[in-house]
TORVEX-563931 format. One record per residue (C-alpha): residue number from 0; z, y, x. Coordinates in Angstrom, 2 decimals, decimal comma. Each point is the difference from the previous one (the first is absolute). Example, Ala and Ser with C-alpha at 12.3 -4.5 7.8 and 13.67 -1.06 7.14 Angstrom:
REM TORVEX-563931
ATOM | n | Z | Y | X
ATOM | 0 | 7,80 | -4,50 | 12,30
ATOM | 1 | -0,66 | 3,44 | 1,37
END
This chain:
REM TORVEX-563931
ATOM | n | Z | Y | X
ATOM | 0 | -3,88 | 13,86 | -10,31
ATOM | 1 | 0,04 | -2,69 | -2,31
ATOM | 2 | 2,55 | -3,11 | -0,79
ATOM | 3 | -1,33 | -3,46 | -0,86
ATOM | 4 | 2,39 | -2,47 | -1,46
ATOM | 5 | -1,26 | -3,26 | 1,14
ATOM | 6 | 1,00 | -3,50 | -0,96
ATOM | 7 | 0,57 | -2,29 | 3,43
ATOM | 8 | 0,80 | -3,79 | -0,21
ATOM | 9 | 3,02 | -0,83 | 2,08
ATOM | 10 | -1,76 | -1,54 | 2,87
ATOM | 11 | -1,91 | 3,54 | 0,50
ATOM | 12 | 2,91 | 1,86 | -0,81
ATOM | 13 | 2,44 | -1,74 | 2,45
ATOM | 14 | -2,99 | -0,01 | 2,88
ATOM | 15 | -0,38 | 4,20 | -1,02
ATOM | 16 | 3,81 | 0,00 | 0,36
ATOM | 17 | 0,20 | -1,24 | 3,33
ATOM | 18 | -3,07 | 2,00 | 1,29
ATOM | 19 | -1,62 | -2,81 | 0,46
ATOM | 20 | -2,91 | 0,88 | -2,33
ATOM | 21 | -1,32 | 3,49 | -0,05
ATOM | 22 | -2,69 | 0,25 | -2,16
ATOM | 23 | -1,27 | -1,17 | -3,74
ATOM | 24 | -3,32 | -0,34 | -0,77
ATOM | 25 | 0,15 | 0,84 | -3,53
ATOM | 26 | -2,82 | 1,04 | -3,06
ATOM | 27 | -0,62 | 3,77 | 0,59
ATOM | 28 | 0,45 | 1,03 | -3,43
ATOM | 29 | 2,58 | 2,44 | 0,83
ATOM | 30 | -1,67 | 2,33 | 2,17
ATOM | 31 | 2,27 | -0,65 | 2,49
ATOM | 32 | -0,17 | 2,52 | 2,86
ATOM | 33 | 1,89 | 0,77 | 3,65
ATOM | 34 | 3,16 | 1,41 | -0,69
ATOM | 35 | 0,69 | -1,97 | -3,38
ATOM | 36 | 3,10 | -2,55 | -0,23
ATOM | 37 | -0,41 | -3,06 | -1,12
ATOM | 38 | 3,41 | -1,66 | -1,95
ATOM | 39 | -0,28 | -3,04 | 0,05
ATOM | 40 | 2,45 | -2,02 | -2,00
ATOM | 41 | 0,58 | -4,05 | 0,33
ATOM | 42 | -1,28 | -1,43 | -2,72
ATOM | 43 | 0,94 | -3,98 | -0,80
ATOM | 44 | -3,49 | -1,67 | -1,51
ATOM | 45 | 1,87 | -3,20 | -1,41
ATOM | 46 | 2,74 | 2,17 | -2,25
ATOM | 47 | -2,99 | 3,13 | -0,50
ATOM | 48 | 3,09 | 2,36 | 1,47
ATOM | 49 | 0,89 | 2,28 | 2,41
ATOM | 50 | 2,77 | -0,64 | 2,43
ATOM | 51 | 1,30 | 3,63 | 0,29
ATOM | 52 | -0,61 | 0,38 | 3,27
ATOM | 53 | -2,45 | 2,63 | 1,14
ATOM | 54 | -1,56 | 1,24 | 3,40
ATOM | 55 | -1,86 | 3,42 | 0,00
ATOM | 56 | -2,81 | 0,29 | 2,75
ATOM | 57 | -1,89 | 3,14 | 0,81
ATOM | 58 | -4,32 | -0,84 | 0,68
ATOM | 59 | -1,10 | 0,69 | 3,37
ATOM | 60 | -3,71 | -1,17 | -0,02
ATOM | 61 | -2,59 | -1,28 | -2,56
ATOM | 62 | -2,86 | -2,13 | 0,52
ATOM | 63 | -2,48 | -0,76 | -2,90
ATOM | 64 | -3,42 | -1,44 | -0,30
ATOM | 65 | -1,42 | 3,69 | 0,69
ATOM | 66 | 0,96 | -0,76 | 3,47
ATOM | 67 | 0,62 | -3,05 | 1,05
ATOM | 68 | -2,77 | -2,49 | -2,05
ATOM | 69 | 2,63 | -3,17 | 0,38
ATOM | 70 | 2,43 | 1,82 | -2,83
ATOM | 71 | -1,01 | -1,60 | -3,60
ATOM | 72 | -1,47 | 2,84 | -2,21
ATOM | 73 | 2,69 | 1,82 | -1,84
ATOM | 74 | 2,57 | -1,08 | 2,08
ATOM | 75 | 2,23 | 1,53 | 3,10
ATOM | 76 | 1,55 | -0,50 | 3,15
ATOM | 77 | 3,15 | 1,77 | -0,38
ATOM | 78 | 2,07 | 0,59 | 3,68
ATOM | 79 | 3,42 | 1,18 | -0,71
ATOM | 80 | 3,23 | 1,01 | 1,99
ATOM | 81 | 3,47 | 1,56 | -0,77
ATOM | 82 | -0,01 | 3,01 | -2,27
ATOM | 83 | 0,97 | 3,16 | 2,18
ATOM | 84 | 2,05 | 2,44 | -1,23
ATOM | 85 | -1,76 | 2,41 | -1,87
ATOM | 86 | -0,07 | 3,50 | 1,19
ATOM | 87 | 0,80 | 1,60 | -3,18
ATOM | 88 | 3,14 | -2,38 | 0,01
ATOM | 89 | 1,32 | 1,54 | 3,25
ATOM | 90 | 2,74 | 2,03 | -1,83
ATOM | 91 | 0,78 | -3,04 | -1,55
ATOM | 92 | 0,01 | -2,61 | 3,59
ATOM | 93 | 3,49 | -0,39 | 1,41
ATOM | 94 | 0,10 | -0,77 | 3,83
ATOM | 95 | 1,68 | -3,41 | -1,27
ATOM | 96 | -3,26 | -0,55 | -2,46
ATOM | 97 | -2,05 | 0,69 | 2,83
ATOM | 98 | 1,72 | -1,84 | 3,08
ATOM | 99 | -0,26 | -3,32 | -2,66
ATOM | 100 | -4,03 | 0,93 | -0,61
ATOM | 101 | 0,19 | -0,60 | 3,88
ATOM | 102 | 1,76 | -2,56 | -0,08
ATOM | 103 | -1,90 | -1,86 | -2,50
ATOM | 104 | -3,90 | 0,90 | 1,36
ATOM | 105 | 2,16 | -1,67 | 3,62
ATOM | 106 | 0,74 | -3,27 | -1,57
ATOM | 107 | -3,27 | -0,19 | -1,32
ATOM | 108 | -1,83 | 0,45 | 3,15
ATOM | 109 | 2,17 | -1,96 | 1,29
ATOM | 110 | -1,25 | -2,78 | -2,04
ATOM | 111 | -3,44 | 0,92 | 0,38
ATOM | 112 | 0,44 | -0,36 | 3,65
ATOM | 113 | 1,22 | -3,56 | -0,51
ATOM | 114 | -2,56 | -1,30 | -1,96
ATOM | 115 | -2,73 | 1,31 | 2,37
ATOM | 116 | 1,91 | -1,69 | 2,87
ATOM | 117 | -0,52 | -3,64 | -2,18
ATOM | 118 | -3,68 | 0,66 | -0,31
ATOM | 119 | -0,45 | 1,07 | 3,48
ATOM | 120 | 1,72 | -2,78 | 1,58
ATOM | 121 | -1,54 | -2,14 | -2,51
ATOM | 122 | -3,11 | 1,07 | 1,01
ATOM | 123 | 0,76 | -0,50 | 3,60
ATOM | 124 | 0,46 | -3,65 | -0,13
ATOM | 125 | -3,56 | -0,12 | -1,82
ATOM | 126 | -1,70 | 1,59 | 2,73
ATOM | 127 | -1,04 | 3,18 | -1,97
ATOM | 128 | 0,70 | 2,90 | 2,58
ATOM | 129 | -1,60 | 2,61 | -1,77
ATOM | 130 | 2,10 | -0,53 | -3,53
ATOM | 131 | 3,11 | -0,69 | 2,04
ATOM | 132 | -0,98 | 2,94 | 1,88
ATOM | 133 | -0,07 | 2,19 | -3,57
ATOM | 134 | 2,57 | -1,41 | -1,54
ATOM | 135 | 2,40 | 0,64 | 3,20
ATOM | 136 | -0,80 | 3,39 | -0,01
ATOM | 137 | 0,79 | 0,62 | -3,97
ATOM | 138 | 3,41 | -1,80 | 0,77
ATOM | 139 | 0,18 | 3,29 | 2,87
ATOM | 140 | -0,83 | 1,98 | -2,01
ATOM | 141 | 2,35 | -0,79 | -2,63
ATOM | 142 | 2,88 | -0,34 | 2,74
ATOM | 143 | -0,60 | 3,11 | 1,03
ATOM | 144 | 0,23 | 1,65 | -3,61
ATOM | 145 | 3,43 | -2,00 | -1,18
ATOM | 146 | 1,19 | 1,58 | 3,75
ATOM | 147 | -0,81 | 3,16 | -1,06
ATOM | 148 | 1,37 | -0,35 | -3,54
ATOM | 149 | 3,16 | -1,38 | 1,44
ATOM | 150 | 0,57 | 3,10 | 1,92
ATOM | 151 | -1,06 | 2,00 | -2,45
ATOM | 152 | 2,49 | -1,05 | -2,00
ATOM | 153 | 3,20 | 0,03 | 2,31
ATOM | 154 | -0,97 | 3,70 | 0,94
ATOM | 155 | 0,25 | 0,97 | -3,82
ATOM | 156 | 3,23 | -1,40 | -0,30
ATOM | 157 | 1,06 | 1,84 | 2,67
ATOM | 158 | -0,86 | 3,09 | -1,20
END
């Protein structure tokens, strides 16, 4: 497993913050792979500086030209979600680390599950059943995981 220390503009960086955007589509001249992290640190373009403030996201899923003929050559789709604990690191995780990991990959879903609720109704009032159909089911989907994260997390702090 690999790190990548990648320079994000605010705008991408706040959206990745909020878990509103879960992907980058990014020059593959890393040989980025499954499993990697990606840091990615804010980077301001009109002072040419980094803010200090850095999110670390662990790749889930590739796509490049290979298989999917819409990707631009030497480029990839990079999807990306929180980095789990690793299980070398388990002497290391605290049930207080943990129950916040939980706690964290919640709110996130949470906020995936809000956004796909906009589209879907959005795409309700345009008469589009089968993308409001889609879209309603990835804002399930994601209900059902911050549920499960939720719990998750108030059964480790239990102990």
């Amino acid at each position: 497993m690999n790190r990548h220390d990648l320079k994000t503009w605010p705008k991408y960086f706040a959206a990745v913050r909020s878990g509103q955007k879960r992907f980058e589509i990014r020059r593959n001249d890393r040989d980025f792979k499954v499993g990697d992290i990606l840091v990615l640190r804010e980077f301001e373009p009109d002072t040419q500086d980094y803010t200090g403030q850095v999110e670390e996201r662990q790749i889930t899923f590739l796509l490049s030209e290979e298989d999917y003929g819409g990707v631009i050559h030497g480029f990839v789709a990079i999807g990306f979600g929180e980095v789990a604990p690793h299980p070398d690191a388990a002497g290391d995780l605290t049930p207080e680390a943990l129950a916040q990991w939980h706690e964290t990959a919640a709110s996130n879903a949470a906020l995936r599950a809000q956004e796909a609720r906009k589209v879907s109704e959005s795409y309700a009032k345009s008469n589009m059943g089968v993308a409001r159909d889609r879209h309603a089911a990835v804002a399930d989907s994601a209900e059902a995981e911050a549920g499960f994260h939720a719990a998750a997390a108030r059964i480790v702090r239990k102990g």
